[in-house]
N, C-alpha and C positions, 0 to 999 in steps of 0.2 A: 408408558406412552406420555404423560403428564411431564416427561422431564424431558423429552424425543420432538416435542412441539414444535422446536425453532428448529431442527435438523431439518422437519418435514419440511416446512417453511423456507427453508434454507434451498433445496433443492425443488419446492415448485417456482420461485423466485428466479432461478438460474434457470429451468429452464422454460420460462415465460420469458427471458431474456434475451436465450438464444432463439428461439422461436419470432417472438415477434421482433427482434430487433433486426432480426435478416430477411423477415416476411413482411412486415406492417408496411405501408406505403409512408413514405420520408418526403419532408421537401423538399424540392427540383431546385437550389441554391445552386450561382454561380461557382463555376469548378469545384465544388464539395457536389453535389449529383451526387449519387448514390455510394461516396464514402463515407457522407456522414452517419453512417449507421455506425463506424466506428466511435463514434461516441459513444456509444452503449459501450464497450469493454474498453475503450483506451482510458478513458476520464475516469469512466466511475470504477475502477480499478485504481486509481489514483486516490479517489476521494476515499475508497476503502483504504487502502493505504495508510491517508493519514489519522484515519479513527483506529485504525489499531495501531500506531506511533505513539497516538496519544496514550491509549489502556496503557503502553507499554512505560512511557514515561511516567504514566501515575501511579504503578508499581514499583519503577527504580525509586522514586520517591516516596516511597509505602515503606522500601526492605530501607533505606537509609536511616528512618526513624523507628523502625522495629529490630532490624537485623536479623528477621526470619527470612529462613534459604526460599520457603515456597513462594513470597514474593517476587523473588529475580527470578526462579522459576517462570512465572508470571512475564515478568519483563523480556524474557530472552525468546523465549518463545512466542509472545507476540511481536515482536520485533524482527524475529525470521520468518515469520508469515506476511507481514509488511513491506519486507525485503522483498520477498517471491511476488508480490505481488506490483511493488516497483518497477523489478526486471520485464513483468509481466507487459506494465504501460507503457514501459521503451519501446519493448517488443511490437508492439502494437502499434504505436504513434512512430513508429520506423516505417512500418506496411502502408499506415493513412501517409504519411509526409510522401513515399514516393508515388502517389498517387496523385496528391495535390500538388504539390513543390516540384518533384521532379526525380526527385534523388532522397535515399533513407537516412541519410546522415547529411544535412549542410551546413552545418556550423552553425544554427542557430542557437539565439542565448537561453531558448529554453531549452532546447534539447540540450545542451553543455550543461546548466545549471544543475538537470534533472539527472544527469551522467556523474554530476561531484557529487549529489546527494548522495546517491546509491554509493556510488566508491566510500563516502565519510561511515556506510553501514556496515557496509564489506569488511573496514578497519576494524570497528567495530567489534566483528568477528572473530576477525584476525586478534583482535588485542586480548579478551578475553579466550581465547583457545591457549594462549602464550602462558598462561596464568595458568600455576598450578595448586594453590593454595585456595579452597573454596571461598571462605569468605573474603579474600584479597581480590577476588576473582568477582565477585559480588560484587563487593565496594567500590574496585574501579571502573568496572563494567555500569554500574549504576551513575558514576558522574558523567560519565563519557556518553550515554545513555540522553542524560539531561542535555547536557552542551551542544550534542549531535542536533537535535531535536530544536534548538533554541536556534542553532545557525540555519538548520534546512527549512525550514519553512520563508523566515526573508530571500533566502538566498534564490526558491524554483519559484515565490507569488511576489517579491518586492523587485528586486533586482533586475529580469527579465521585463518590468514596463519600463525601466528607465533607460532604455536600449532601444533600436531599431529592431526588431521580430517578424517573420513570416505569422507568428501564432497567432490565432484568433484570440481577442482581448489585450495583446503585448504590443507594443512602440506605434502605437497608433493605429495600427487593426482591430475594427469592432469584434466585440464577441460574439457570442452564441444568442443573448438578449437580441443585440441590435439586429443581429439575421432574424427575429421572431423565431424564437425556440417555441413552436407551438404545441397545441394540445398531445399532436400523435409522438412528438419524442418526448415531451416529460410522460407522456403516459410507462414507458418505458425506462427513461435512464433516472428516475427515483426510485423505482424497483430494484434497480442494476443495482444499484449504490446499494440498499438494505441487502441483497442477497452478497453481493462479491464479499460486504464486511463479514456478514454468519458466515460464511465459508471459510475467512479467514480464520475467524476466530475456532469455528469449530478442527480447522487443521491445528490453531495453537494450543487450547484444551486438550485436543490428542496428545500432542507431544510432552504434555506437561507432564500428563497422568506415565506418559513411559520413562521420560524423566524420574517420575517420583521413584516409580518400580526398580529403577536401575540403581537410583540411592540406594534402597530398601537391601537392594540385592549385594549390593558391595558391601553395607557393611553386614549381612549376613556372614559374607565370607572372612571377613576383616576379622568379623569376632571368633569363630567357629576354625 
């Protein structure tokens, strides 16, 4: 029970999320009206996102300086939990956009930006899968890891203001402050943010641990 504490935590979290994010009374904002509840799952799905991009880079940069496999274990699998959850806020911020805007896809520089993100993750994947040599596999995966991480961040919170943007916050449209983000959404969307991250994390812990197992297992056979 003592070690199950953030699990629990983890799912009364999500679903005080779903609950009151689709229940609690929102405010009446010009044309956002009752999509801004998508804030609860589009953003802080994002902002999980980049706490676990982060864990994951300060692992690739853990195994670089040790050269122990359980760190990129570490990396790769918080980095496809960050991933799923990426595709998750597209997904999402596609539903709110044609709700607001008109259309789920309109060429906006954040919605493109956040689209290269995800593809430079994709590669990512694709780059390491190509590799068959574990520690080669490691090593490159770890730099490629760092660099990913170093261009995506300017690229979806710098580059997107210096442009004209439908997005709240981006080319001259205020954000979510200047609307008074009041008492009743933050009561919820800093819940959001702590629970979507446990959840991340706790699908990436999962996979590590079957990761290890699967090591374990192969070279049982390897030896035997």
């Amino acid at each position: 029970m003592r070690q199950s504490w953030w699990k629990i935590l983890t799912i009364a979290l999500l679903l005080y999320t779903l609950i009151a994010g689709l229940l609690m009374d929102v405010p009446r904002l010009p044309i956002l009206n009752e999509t801004i509840r998508a804030l609860h799952f589009h953003v802080t799905m994002w902002f999980g996102m980049i706490l676990m991009l982060i864990v994951s880079v300060f692992y690739s940069i853990k195994y670089l300086r040790t050269n122990d496999i359980k760190n990129d274990d570490m990396a790769i699998e918080f980095a496809g939990a960050a991933i799923l959850f990426g595709v998750l806020g597209i997904v999402t911020g596609m539903l709110w956009a044609k709700f607001t805007w008109g259309d789920y896809w309109s060429g906006d520089p954040k919605q493109n930006a956040a689209a290269i993100g995800i593809l430079m993750y994709f590669a990512y994947l694709i780059l390491r899968n190509s590799l068959t040599d574990t520690q080669q596999r490691a090593r490159i995966g770890a730099i490629y890891n760092i660099f990913a991480f170093a261009a995506f961040i300017p690229l979806i919170f710098v580059l997107p203001r210096l442009t004209d943007s439908l997005h709240p916050g981006n080319g001259g449209n205020p954000g979510f402050n200047a609307y008074d983000l009041d008492s009743k959404l933050r009561m919820v969307f800093y819940p959001a943010i702590i629970g979507w991250t446990l959840l991340g994390s706790w699908i990436a812990t999962v996979r590590v641990r079957m990761r290890r197992v699967e090591r374990v297992l192969d070279d049982r056979m390897i030896n035997s």
